[in-house]
C-alpha positions as CSV (number, residue, x, y, z in Angstrom):
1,X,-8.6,11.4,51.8
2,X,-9.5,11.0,55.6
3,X,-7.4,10.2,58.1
4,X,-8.2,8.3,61.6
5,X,-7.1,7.2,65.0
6,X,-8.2,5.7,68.0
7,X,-7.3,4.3,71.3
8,X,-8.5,0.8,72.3
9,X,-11.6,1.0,74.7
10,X,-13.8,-2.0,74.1
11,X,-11.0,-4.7,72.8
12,X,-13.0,-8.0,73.9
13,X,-15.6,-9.8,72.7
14,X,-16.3,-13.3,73.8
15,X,-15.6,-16.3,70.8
16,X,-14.1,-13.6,68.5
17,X,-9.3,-13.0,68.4
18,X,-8.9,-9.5,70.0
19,X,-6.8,-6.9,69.3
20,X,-4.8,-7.8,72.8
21,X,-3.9,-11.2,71.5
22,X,-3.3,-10.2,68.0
23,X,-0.6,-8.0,69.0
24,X,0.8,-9.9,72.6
25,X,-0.2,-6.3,74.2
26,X,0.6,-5.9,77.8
27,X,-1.4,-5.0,80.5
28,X,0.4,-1.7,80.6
29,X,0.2,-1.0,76.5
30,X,-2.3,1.0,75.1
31,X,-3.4,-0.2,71.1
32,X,-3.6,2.6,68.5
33,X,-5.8,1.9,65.1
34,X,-5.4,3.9,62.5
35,X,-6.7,3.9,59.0
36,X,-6.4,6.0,56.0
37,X,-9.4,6.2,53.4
38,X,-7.4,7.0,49.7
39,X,-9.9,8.5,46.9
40,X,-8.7,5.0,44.9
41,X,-5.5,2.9,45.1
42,X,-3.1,4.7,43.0
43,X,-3.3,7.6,45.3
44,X,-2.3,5.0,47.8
45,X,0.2,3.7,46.2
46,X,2.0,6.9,45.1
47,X,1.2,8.1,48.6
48,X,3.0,5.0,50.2
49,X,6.2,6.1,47.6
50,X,6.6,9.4,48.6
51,X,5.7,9.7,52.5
52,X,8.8,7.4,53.3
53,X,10.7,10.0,51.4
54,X,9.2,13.3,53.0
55,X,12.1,14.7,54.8
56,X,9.9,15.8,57.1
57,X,9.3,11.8,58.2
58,X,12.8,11.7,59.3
59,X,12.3,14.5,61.8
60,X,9.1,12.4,63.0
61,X,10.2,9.2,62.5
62,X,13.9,9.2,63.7
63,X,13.4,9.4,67.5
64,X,10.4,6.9,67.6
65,X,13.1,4.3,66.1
66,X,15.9,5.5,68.5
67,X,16.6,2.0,70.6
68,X,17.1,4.2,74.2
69,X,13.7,6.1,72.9
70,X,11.0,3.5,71.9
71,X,7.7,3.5,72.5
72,X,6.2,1.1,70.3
73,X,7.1,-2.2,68.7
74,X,7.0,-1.9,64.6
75,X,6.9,-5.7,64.2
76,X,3.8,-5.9,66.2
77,X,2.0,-3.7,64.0
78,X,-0.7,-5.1,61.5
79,X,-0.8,-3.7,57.8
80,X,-3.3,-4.4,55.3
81,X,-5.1,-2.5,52.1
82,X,-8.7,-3.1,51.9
83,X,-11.2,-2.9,48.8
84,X,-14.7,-1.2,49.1
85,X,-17.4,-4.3,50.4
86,X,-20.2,-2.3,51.9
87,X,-19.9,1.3,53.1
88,X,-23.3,3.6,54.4
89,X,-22.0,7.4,55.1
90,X,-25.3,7.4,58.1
C-alpha cells in the first residue's frame, strides 16, 4: 500500500476544468489530493470497512466534523476508485 498527499501548486491549465472550479475553492483555501495505492481491490474494500470503525478515527475524525471547529467542507470532496490503465515506476 502507499499512501500520498499534496498541496495544490500548479492548479490551472488553459482549455482543461481545474481543481479550483471543481471544488468552488476560494481564494483563501488551499486543495489537498490524496490518493491511496491498494495491492488489489479487496484490500480496498475491506480497508474502506474497517477504517470507519477504527476507534482511533473517532479521536481524529470527531473535531474536524465539530460545526464551531471546521476546516474543510466534506461535500466538496471528490471520491473515486480507479483501475490500473498505464503505470511506469521511472
Amino acid at each position: 500500500m502507499a499512501y500520498f498527499e499534496f498541496v495544490g501548486d500548479d492548479l490551472s491549465l488553459e482549455g482543461t476544468k481545474s481543481f479550483i472550479e471543481t471544488v468552488n475553492a476560494k481564494a483563501d483555501e488551499d486543495i489537498i489530493f490524496g490518493w491511496v495505492v491498494f495491492p488489489s481491490k479487496e484490500i480496498r474494500d475491506l480497508a474502506n470497512k474497517k477504517v470507519p470503525k477504527d476507534p482511533r478515527m473517532t479521536e481524529l475524525v470527531a473535531p474536524l466534523t465539530d460545526p464551531n471547529k471546521l476546516i474543510f467542507d466534506g461535500s466538496r470532496m471528490v471520491y473515486g476508485g480507479f483501475q490500473p490503465f498505464i503505470q511506469s515506476n521511472e
